[in-house]
Each structure stands twice: as C-alpha cells, then as structure tokens.
C-alpha positions in Angstrom: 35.5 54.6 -31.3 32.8 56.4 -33.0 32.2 56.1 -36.9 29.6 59.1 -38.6 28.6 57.5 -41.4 27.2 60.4 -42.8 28.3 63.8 -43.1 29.0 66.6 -45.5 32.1 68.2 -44.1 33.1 69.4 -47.7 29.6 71.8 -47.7 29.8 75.4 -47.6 29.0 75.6 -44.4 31.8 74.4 -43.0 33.9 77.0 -45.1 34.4 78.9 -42.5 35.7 77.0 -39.4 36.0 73.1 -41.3 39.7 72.7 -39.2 37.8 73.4 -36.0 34.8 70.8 -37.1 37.2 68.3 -38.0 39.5 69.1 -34.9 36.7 68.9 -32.7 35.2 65.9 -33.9 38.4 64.0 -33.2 38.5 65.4 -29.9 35.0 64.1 -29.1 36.3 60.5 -29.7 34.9 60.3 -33.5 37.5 58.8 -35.3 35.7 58.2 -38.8 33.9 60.4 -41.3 32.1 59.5 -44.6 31.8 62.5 -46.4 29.1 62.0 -48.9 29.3 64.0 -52.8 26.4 65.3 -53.7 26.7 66.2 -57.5 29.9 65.9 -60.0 31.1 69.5 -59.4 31.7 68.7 -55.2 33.7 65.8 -56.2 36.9 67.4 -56.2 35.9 69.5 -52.8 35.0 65.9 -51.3 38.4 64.6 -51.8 40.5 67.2 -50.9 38.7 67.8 -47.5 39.4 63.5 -47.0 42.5 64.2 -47.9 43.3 67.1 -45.5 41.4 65.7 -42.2 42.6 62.1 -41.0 40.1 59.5 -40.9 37.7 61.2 -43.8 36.6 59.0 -46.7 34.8 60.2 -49.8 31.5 58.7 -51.2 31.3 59.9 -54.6 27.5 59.9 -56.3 24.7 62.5 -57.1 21.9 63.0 -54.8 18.5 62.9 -56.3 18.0 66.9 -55.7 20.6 67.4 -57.5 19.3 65.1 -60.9 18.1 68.6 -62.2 21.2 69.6 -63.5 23.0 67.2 -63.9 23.9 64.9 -66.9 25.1 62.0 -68.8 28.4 63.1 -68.7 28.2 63.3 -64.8 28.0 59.6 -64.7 31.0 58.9 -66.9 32.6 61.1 -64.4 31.6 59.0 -61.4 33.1 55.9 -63.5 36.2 57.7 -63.7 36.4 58.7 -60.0 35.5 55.5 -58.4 38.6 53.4 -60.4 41.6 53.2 -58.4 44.0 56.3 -59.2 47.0 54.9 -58.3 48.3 57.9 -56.2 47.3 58.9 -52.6 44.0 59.9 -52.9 41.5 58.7 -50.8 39.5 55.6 -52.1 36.0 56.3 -51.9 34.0 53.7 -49.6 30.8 54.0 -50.8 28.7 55.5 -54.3 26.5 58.2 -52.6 24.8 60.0 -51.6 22.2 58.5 -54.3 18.9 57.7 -54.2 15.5 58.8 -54.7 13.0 61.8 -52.7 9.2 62.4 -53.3 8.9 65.1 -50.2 10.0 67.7 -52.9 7.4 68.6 -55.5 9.1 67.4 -58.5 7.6 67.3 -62.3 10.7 64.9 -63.3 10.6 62.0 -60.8 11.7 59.9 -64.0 14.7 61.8 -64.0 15.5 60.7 -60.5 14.6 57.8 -60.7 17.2 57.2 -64.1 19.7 58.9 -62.5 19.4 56.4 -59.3 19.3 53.2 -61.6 22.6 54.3 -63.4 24.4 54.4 -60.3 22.9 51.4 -59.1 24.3 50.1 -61.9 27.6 52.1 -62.0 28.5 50.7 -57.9 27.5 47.1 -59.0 30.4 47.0 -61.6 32.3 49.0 -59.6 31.5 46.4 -56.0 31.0 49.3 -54.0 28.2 49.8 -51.4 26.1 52.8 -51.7 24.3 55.6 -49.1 21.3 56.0 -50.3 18.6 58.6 -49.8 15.3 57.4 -49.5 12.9 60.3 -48.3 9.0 59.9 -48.6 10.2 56.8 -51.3 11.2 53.8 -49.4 9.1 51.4 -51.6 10.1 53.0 -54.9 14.3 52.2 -53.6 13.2 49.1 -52.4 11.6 48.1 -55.7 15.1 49.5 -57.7 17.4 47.4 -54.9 15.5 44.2 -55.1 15.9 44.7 -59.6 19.5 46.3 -59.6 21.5 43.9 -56.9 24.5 45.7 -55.4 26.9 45.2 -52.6 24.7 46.2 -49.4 25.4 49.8 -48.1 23.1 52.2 -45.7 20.0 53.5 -45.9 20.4 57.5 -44.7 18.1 58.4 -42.0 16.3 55.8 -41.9 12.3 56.5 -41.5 10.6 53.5 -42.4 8.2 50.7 -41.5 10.0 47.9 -39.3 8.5 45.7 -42.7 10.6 48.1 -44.4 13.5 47.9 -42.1 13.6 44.3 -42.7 13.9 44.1 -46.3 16.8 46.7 -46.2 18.1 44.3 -43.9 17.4 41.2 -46.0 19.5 43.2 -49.0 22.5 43.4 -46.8 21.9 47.5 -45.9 22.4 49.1 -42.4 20.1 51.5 -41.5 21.2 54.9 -40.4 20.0 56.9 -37.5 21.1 60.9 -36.3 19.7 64.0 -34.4 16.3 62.7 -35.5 16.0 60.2 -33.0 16.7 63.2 -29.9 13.7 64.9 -30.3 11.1 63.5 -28.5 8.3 63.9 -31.0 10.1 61.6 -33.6 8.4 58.5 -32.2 8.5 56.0 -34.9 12.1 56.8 -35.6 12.3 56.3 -31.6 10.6 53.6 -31.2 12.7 51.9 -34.7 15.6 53.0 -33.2 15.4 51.1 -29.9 13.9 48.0 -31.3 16.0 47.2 -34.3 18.3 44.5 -34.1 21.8 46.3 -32.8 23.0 44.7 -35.5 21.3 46.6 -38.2 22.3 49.9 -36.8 24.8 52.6 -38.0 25.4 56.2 -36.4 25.7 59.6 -38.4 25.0 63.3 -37.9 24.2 64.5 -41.4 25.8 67.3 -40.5 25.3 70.2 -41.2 21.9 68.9 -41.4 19.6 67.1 -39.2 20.7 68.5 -36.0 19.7 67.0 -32.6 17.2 69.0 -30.4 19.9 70.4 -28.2 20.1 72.0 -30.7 17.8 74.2 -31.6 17.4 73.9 -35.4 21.4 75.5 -35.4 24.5 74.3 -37.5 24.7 70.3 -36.7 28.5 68.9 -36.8 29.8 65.4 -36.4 31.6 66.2 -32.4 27.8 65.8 -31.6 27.8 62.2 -32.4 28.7 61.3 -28.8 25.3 63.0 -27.3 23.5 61.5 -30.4 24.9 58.1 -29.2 23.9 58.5 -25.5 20.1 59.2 -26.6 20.1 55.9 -28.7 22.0 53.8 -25.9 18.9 55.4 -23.0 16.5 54.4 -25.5 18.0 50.5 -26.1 18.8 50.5 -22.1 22.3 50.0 -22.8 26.0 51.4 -22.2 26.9 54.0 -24.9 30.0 52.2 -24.7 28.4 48.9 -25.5 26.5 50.8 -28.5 29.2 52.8 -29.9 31.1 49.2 -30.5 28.3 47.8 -31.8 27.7 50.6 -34.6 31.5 50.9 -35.7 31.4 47.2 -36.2 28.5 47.4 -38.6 30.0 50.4 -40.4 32.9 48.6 -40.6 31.2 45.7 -42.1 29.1 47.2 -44.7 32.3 49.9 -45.5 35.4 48.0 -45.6 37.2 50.2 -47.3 37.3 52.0 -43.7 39.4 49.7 -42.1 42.3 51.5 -44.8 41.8 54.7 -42.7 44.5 56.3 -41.2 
C-alpha cells in the first residue's frame, strides 16, 4: 500500500490522458491520492476527478501563488465546501494546498500572508488538517502555526533545517518528501530524508510537478511513487516494503478522513 499525499490529478495536464494516470497509478500499487485545490475556481474540477477515480480525496484551499486573484469571497466559498454536504461527494481530508512562498518576487507578501492566516483560521473551526506550502518561508509558517493552532497536517516538500523539521514535528505535521530526494544533487533533502525519524515521514509525487531525475524534467505522475519509495528506502537502508508501511501509517494518522476511502 502506497498513499501520494500530494498530487494535482485535477490540473490541466492531466486533461489529456487523466484515466490512464489514474489507471496506472493503481496498477503501480498506489492505492491513495490527495488531490490538492489550488484556487476556488478548481474546486469543482478537484471533486469531480475524486469522485471519478477510486481512492482520490480532495483538499480544498488556495495556494499562495494564487492569493493574486483571489478574494474575500473565495474564503466564504472554502467555508461552504469543507461542511459536510450530505450527498456522495467526497469529504475533503485536508485545507490545502495553503501556505506561504518568498522564491517568487512578490510586491504583496501581506496578501499571502492574510490569505494563509484566514485559512488557518477557516481549518481550525472546521478540525481539518492542512498541506501547506512553505517555499523559501519556513520561519514565516512556522511563526503563523505556532499563533493560529490547528489540527496537524504536512508540510509539502519539505526543504528545511532538521531545527525546522522538529518544530513541524513538535506541531503535529508530517513532513513530505517526492522526486526531489532522486537527484543526487539534492543533498540536504537527502541527507533529511534518511535521517528523519520514519515516523515523521509522508510520500508524494507532486505530480505533475517535481518529477524524479529518471525523469528528465518530463510530466511527473503519481505510478512513479514506487521508484520514488525505493530511493528513500536505499537511502534509510531499509525494505521499500518496510517504508511504504511506515509512510501510509503516518498519512493515515495525520489524514483520517482516508481511512473513509473506497
């Protein structure tokens, strides 16, 4: 059993081919997919593509290069689409992807960083974990997650300190690792990656992002998640059975609302 905690299956470019993606990943033994909005409008593309491929759950939220255009009306919306519907939709797991990102050159950070609070905010009344995004501005989430407590959740592609790693850790987060840790010039994510406690650990692809270096800077997809596993279990000296337990346990424990999967 393999659990991607993170990947965009609803994004455009999967439009061509998604059934295969999906299909494919299921073949490949990945039997879980959080699929991650990343602004109001993909909301309703999020949970129809959950709905349409078993073992898909939304995370509904607006990622912080998306803050831009988005507004105050936006966040009313999230409100509305994290209560329970009472039909068959697919409960979202998670508030996400959220959070903040100072490799961009951005003349609003404010705007980010309002945008980030409010969902803090919105997934604390609402008791939902969050993904959170936290590019080149580990410290300035940290400093938002020690003010706004919420219910644990991951930290995205993790790229930290091992300090930073631990206080993640301390506020009930997993840290997430992908393709990154495959290329052989990613060393602190490499060397993170291997000494973490296994128990701090969650698997994703980020697809279509963040591809692996088999790759070649192509399309990433979640059926690579298995190879992505084998690097991490060489560089902890373990099984990739013994690791791919290990991560769907802490994805399990830090998403709940998985274990309602089909």
């Amino acid at each position: 059993m393999l659990i991607d905690t993170h990947c965009h299956l609803a994004a455009d470019e999967f439009a061509d081919d998604r059934d295969d993606v999906a299909a494919a990943a299921r073949a490949a033994g990945v039997s879980a997919l959080v699929v991650p909005a990343v602004d109001a409008t993909s909301f309703p593309e999020v949970r129809a593509c959950c709905a349409r491929y078993p073992g898909c759950a939304p995370a509904y939220g607006i990622h912080p290069l998306y803050v831009q255009r988005a507004s105050q009306a936006d966040l009313d919306t999230l409100r509305d689409w994290l209560r329970p519907s009472g039909d068959h939709s697919p409960r979202p797991v998670a508030v996400g992807e959220i959070g903040l990102d100072l490799f961009i050159v951005d003349p609003d950070f404010q705007r980010q960083e309002y945008f980030f609070v409010e969902q803090l905010k919105i997934a604390r009344a609402a008791d939902l974990p969050v993904l959170l995004h936290v590019r080149r501005a580990i410290d300035q989430v940290l400093k938002n997650l020690r003010r706004i407590r919420v219910r644990g959740g991951i930290a995205h592609a993790f790229n930290g300190s091992r300090q930073q790693a631990d206080e993640f850790i301390s506020l009930g987060f997993k840290l997430g690792f992908g393709g990154a840790l495959t290329h052989a010039g990613s060393t602190r994510i490499r060397r993170l990656a291997a000494s973490l406690p296994l128990d701090s650990l969650v698997l994703e692809t980020d697809a279509p992002d963040m591809p692996p270096a088999w790759l070649a800077g192509g399309r990433n997809a979640p059926s690579q998640l298995p190879r992505i596993t084998e690097a991490l279990a060489e560089l902890r000296a373990i099984e990739p059975a013994e690791l791919a337990r290990a991560t769907s346990a802490n994805a399990l424990a830090v998403l709940p609302e998985l274990l309602s999967l089909d």
